[in-house]
N, C-alpha and C positions, 0 to 999 in steps of 0.2 A: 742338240738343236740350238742353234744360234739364231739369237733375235737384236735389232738396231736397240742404241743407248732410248734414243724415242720410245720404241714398244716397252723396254724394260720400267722407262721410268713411269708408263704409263698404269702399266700391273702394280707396279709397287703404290701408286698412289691411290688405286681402286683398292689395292690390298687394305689400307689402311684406312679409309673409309668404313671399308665391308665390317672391316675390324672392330670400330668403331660403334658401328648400328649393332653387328653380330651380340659384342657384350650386353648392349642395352635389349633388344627385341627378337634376336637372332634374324636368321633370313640372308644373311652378306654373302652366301651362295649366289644367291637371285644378282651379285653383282660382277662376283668372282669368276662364275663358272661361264659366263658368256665372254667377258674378257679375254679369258684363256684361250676360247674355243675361235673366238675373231681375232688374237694372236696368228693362227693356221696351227695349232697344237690340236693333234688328233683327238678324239673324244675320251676314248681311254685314260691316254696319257693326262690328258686336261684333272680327269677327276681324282688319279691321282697324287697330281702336282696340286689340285685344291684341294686335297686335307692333308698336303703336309704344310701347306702353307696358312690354313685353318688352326690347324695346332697350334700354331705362334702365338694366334688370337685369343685363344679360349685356354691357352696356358697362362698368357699373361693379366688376364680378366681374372684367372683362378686365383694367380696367385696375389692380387690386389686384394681379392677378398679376402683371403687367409690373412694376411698382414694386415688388413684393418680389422680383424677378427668377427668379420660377417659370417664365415665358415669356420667350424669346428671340425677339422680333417679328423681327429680320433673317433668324434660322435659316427661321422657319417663314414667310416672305412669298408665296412659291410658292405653299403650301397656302392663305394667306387667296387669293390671288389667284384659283386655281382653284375655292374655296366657292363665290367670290361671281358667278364665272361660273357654276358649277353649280348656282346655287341662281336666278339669274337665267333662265335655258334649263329650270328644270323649272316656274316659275313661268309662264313662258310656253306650255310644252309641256301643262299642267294644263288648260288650256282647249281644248286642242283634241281631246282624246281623253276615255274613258269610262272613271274610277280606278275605280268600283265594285267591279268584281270584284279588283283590285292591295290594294285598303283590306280584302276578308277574311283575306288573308294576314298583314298587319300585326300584329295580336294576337298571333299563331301567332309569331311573328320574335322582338318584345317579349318573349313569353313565354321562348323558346329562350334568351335575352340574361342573364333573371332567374335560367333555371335555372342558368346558366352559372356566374354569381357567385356563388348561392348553394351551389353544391358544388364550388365552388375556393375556397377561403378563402387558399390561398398564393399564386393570381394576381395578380398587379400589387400584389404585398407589397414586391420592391425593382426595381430597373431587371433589364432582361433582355437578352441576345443582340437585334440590331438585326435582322430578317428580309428587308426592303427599302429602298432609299434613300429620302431623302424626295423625290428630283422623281418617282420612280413612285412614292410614296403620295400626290404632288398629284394628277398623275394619273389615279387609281384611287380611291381612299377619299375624299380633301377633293372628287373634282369629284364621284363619284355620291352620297357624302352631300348634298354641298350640292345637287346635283340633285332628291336624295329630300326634303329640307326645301321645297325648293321647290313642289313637288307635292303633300307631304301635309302634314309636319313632327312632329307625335309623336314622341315618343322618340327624338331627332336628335341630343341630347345623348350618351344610352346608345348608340347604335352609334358617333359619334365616340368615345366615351372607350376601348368594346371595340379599335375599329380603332389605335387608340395603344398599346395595351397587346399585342396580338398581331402586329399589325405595327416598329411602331416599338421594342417591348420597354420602352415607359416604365411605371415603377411606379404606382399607381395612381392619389393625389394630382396627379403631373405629370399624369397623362392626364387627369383632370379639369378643369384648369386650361388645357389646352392645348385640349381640347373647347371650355368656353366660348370661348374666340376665334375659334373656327371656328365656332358657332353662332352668335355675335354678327355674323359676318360673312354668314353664309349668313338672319340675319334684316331683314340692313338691306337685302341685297340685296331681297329679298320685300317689305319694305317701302315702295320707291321704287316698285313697280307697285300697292300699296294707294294710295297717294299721288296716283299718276297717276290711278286710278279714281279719287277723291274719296270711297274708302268707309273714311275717318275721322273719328271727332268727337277734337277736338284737345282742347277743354277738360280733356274727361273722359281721355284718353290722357298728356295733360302731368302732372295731378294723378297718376294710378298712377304714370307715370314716375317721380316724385319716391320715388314709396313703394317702386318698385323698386329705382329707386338704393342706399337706406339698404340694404333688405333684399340685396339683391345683394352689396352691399361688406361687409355682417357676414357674410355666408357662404362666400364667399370667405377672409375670415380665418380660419373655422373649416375650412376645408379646410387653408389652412397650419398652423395650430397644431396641429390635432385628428386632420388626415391619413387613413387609411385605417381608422382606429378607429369613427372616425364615418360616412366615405366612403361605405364597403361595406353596412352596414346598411341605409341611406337611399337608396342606389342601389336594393338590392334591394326595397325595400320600394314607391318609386312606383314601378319598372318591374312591377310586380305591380298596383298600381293602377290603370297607364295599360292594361293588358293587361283587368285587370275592367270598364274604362269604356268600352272598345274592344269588349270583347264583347256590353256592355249594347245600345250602341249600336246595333249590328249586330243583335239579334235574337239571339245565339246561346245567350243566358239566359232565355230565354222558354219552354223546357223546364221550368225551376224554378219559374214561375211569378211572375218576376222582371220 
C-alpha cells in the first residue's frame, strides 16, 4: 500500500508524539491507531502496523531506562519471561472465544485506576514495604498482564505500573519504567503473531518506528529527570482518555448524544 510523502510525514510525526506521551503515561494508541485508520489503512492491517511501530517506542523508553540504570534487566528477567508467555497465550486465547462482553468492563477498570491516582497523590511518592516476591508477582501480575495485553491491550501500561507500586512497593517513576519493559515485552510478543498473519505494512510501520524511537527516548528522560511531578498528571490524564474513548466506542455515550 502506497501513501503521499504528506500522509507519511504525517504518521511519522503523530508516531513520535504517541512515542513521547506512551513512555511517560502510556495511551499513544489513542493517537496512533486513528491516524493509521484515517490514512485508509484497513482496521486489521492498521493494528498491526501499530505495534510494530509501538515497539520502536517502548523499546527505546526500555532501553533509556536500563542505561540509566532505572531497570535491573537480571532482577526482573522472570517477569519479562512470564509477559512474553502471557501476552503470547492470550493472543492466541483471543481468537478463540467471544471478548465482547470482557471489553465492557474494561472502561469501568481504567476508570477505577484514574480514580485511584487521582486521590492518592502520596502513592508511589517514595519506595514502599515490598508485599510479594517477584517470582509470585511473575507469576501473577507480569503473566495475567501480559495475558490481558494479549487479548485486548489498552491501558497495559497503567495496570503494570499500579501492580509495581502495590505490589512491589516501587515508587512511582521506577514503576513506570519498570512497566515499559514489560509492555515492551508483552508487545513483541503480540507482534510475532501479527507477523505470522502478514497483517503488516512494513514501510509505513518502519517510518512510525523511527518516530517512536525519538519520541519514546525523550520521554523516558523526562520520567528520569521530571519524575513523579510530571508522571502523575499525565498518567492521570490519558487513563481518563482512554476510559472516554473506550466508552465512545462502546455506545455508552450515546445517552448524550455523542
Amino acid at each position: 500500500m502506497e501513501l503521499s510523502f504528506d500522509v507519511l510525514a504525517m504518521l511519522f510525526t503523530i508516531a513520535t508524539v504517541a512515542g513521547f506521551i506512551d513512555a511517560i503515561a502510556g495511551g499513544g494508541g489513542l493517537l496512533t491507531i486513528p491516524a493509521l485508520l484515517s490514512a485508509g489503512i484497513p482496521p486489521t492491517m492498521a493494528l498491526g502496523t501499530n505495534k510494530l511501530q509501538a515497539c520502536g517506542g517502548s523499546f527505546s523508553a526500555s532501553l533509556y531506562f536500563v542505561r540509566q540504570k532505572a531497570v535491573n534487566l537480571r532482577q526482573i528477567s522472570l517477569l519479562i519471561l512470564l509477559t512474553f508467555i502471557g501476552a503470547a497465550c492470550g493472543t492466541i486465547f483471543v481468537q478463540m472465544i467471544d471478548v465482547n462482553s470482557l471489553k465492557m468492563l474494561l472502561p469501568f477498570l481504567v476508570l477505577i485506576i484514574s480514580i485511584y491516582f487521582l486521590f492518592s497523590p502520596t502513592v508511589g511518592n517514595e519506595d514502599r514495604k515490598q508485599r510479594i516476591s517477584f517470582p509470585l508477582f511473575a507469576f501473577s501480575a507480569a503473566a495475567g498482564i501480559g495475558f490481558y495485553d494479549g487479548m485486548f491491550g489498552p491501558a497495559t501500561g497503567s495496570f503494570f505500573t499500579l501492580a509495581f507500586i502495590l505490589l512491589l512497593g516501587f515508587n512511582l517513576p521506577k514503576a513506570v519504567a519498570h512497566a515499559k519493559v514489560l509492555n515492551f515485552t508483552s508487545n513483541f510478543a503480540s507482534l510475532i503473531f501479527f507477523m505470522l498473519g502478514g497483517a503488516i505494512l512494513w514501510k509505513i510501520g518502519f517510518i512510525m518506528m523511527i518516530g517512536q524511537f525519538i519520541g519514546g527516548t525523550f520521554g523516558a528522560r523526562m520520567v528520569v529527570t521530571k519524575g513523579k511531578k510530571l508522571v502523575r498528571p499525565m498518567l492521570v490524564t490519558m487513563s481518563f482518555l482512554m476510559v472516554i474513548k473506550m466508552l465512545y466506542e462502546q455506545g455508552f455515550l450515546s445517552f448524550l448524544g455523542i
